[in-house]
C-alpha positions in Angstrom: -13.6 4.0 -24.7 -10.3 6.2 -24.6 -9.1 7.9 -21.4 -5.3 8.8 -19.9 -4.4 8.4 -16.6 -1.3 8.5 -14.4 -0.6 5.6 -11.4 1.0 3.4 -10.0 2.0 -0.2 -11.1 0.5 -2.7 -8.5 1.4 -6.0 -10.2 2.0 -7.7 -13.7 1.7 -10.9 -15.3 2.3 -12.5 -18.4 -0.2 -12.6 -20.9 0.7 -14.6 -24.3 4.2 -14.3 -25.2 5.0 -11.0 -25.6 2.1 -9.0 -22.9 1.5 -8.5 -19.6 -1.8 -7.9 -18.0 -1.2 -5.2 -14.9 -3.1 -3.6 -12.9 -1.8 0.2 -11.6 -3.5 2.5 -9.4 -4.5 5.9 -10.8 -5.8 9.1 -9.5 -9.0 9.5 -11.5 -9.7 5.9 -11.8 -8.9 3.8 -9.0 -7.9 0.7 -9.8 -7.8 -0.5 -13.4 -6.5 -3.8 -15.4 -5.0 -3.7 -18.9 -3.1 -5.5 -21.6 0.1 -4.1 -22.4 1.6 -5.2 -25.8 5.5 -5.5 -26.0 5.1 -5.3 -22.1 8.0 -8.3 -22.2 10.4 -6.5 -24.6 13.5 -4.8 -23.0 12.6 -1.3 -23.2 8.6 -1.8 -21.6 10.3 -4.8 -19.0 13.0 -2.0 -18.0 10.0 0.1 -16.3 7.2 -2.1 -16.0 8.5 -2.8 -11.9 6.1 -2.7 -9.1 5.4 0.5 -7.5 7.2 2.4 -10.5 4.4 5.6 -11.8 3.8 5.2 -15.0 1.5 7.3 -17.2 -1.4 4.7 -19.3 -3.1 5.8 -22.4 -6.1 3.0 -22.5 -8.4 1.8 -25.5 -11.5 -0.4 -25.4 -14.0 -1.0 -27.2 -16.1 -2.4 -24.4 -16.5 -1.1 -21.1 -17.1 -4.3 -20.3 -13.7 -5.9 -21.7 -10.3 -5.4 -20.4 -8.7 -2.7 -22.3 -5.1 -1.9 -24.0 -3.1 0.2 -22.5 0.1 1.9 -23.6 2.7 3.0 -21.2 5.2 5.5 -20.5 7.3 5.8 -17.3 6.7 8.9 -15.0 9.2 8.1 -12.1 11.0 4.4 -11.6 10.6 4.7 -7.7 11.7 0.8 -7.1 15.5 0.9 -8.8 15.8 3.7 -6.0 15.6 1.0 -3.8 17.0 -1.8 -5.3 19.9 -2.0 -2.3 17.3 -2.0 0.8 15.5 -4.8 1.7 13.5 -2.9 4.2 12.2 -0.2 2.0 11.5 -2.7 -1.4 9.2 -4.9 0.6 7.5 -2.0 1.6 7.1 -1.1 -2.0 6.3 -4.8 -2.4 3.8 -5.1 0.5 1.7 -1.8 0.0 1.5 -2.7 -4.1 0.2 -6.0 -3.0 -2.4 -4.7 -0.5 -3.9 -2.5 -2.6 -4.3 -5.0 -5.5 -5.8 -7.2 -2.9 -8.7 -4.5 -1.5 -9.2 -2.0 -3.8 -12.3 -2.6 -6.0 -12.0 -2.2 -9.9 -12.4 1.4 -11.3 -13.6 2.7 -8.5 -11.6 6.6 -7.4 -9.7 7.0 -3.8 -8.1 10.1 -4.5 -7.6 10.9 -0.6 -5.9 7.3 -0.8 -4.1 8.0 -3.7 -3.0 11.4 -2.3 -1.0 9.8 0.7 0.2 7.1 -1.1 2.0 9.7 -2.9 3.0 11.3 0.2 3.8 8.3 1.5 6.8 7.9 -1.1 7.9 11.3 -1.0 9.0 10.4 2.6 10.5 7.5 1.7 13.8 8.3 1.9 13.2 9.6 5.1 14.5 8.3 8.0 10.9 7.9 9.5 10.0 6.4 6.6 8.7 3.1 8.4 6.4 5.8 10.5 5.2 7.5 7.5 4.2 3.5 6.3 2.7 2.5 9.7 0.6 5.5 9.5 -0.3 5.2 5.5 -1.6 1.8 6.8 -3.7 3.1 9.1 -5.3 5.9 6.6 -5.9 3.0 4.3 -7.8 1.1 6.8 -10.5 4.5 7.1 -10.4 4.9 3.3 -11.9 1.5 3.1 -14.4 2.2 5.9 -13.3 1.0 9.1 -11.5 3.8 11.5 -10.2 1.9 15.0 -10.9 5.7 16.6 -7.8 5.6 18.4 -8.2 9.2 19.6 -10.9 7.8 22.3 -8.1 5.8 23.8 -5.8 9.2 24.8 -7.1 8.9 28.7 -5.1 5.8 28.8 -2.1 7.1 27.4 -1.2 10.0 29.7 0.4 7.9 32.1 4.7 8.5 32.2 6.5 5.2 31.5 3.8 3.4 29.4 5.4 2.7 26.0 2.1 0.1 25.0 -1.4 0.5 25.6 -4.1 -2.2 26.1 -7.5 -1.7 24.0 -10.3 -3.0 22.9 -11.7 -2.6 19.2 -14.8 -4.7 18.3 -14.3 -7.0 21.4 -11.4 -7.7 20.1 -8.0 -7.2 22.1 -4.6 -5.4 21.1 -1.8 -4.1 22.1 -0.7 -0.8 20.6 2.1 1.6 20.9 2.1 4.6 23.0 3.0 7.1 19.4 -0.1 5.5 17.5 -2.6 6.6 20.2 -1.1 10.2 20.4 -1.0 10.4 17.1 2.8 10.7 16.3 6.5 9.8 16.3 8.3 8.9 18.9 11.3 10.7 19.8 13.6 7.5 19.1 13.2 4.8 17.0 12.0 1.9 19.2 12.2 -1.6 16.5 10.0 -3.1 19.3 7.9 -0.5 19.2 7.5 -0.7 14.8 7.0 -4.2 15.1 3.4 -3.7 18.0 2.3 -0.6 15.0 3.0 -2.9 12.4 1.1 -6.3 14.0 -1.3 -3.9 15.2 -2.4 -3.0 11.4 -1.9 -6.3 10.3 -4.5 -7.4 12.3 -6.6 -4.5 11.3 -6.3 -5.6 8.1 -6.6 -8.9 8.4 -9.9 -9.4 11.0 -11.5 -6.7 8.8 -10.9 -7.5 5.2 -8.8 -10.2 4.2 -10.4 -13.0 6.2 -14.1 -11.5 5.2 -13.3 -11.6 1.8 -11.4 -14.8 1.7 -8.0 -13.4 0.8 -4.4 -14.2 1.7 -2.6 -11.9 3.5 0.5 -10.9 1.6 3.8 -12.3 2.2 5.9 -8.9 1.3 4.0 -7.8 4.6 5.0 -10.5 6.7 8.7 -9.9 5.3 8.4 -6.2 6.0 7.3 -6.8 9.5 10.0 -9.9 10.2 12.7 -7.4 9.4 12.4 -5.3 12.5 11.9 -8.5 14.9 
């Protein structure tokens, strides 16, 4: 079975001595798993970096075996950001989560869509709100929606930066911007961190503990940085 794809590299590890096994997200296909040959020599190493897009020609024989793929690199997105710790565990953290929840070969082109939008804005100075946001998009692309739009009554009142709610008799706090649906006028790093827990949470009470996964630690770094 022979197909060509372009994605995104979600993680890597070494298979024999000179192959990787990675998994990369792709438009048509979702998540998919191959074996890269040469993936530890210096030219393949040099791009094979989480996050990076990279395009994948894949062979099997099986559908039921993991394939070969070759590689070539699209865009090397995480040497951009080499310098800021803020931004590479974001890389780091998003990579992870989607390796952790998406199911194998299985499309989310609306999620692949704003994940590339989500890197567009990266070197925006919003870029934190663009990820808070992706988060949030993620968590309805894998079938749970918090419906925050049924809590704008409680946002209307002047002064009120966090908002109580309820979500499956569950309790949390969130900021004033997520409810109304966008950015706040300054950036509040009290503020990020409540958005960022509030996901977290999401994430957590809704598919990591169900399914018996750990939460990733880029996430908990990405969060820590604007305590």
């Amino acid at each position: 079975m022979n197909w060509q794809d372009e994605g995104y590299l979600l993680s890597k590890i070494k298979f024999r001595e000179n192959a990787n096994i990675i998994n990369v997200f792709t438009n048509e296909r979702g998540k998919v798993s191959g074996i890269v040959y040469g993936g530890n020599s210096r030219k393949i190493r040099n791009y094979l970096q989480i996050s990076n897009k990279i395009y994948i020609f894949h062979s099997s024989k099986s559908e039921n075996k993991i394939g070969y793929f070759k590689t070539e690199l699209v865009e090397a997105i995480s040497p951009k950001f080499f310098n800021d710790k803020e931004r590479t565990a974001a890389l780091l953290s998003l990579s992870s989560i989607l390796n952790f929840l998406l199911p194998e070969s299985q499309p989310y082109k609306k999620l692949f869509t704003s994940l590339e939008e989500l890197l567009d804005n990266f070197n925006d100075n919003d870029w934190i709100y663009f990820y808070i946001y992706w988060e949030l998009n993620l968590l309805k692309e894998l079938g749970f929606d918090p419906y925050l739009n049924q809590f704008k009554n409680s946002s209307t009142v002047e002064n009120i930066k966090n908002i109580k709610i309820e979500v499956d008799n569950v309790n949390y706090q969130v900021p004033k911007f997520l409810i109304n649906n966008n950015f706040p006028d300054t950036k509040n790093n009290e503020e990020i961190v409540l958005a960022l827990s509030f996901t977290r949470n999401l994430l957590v009470n809704k598919f990591f503990i169900p399914n018996n996964l750990m939460f990733p630690k880029s996430r908990i770094i990405l969060e820590n940085y604007f305590n």
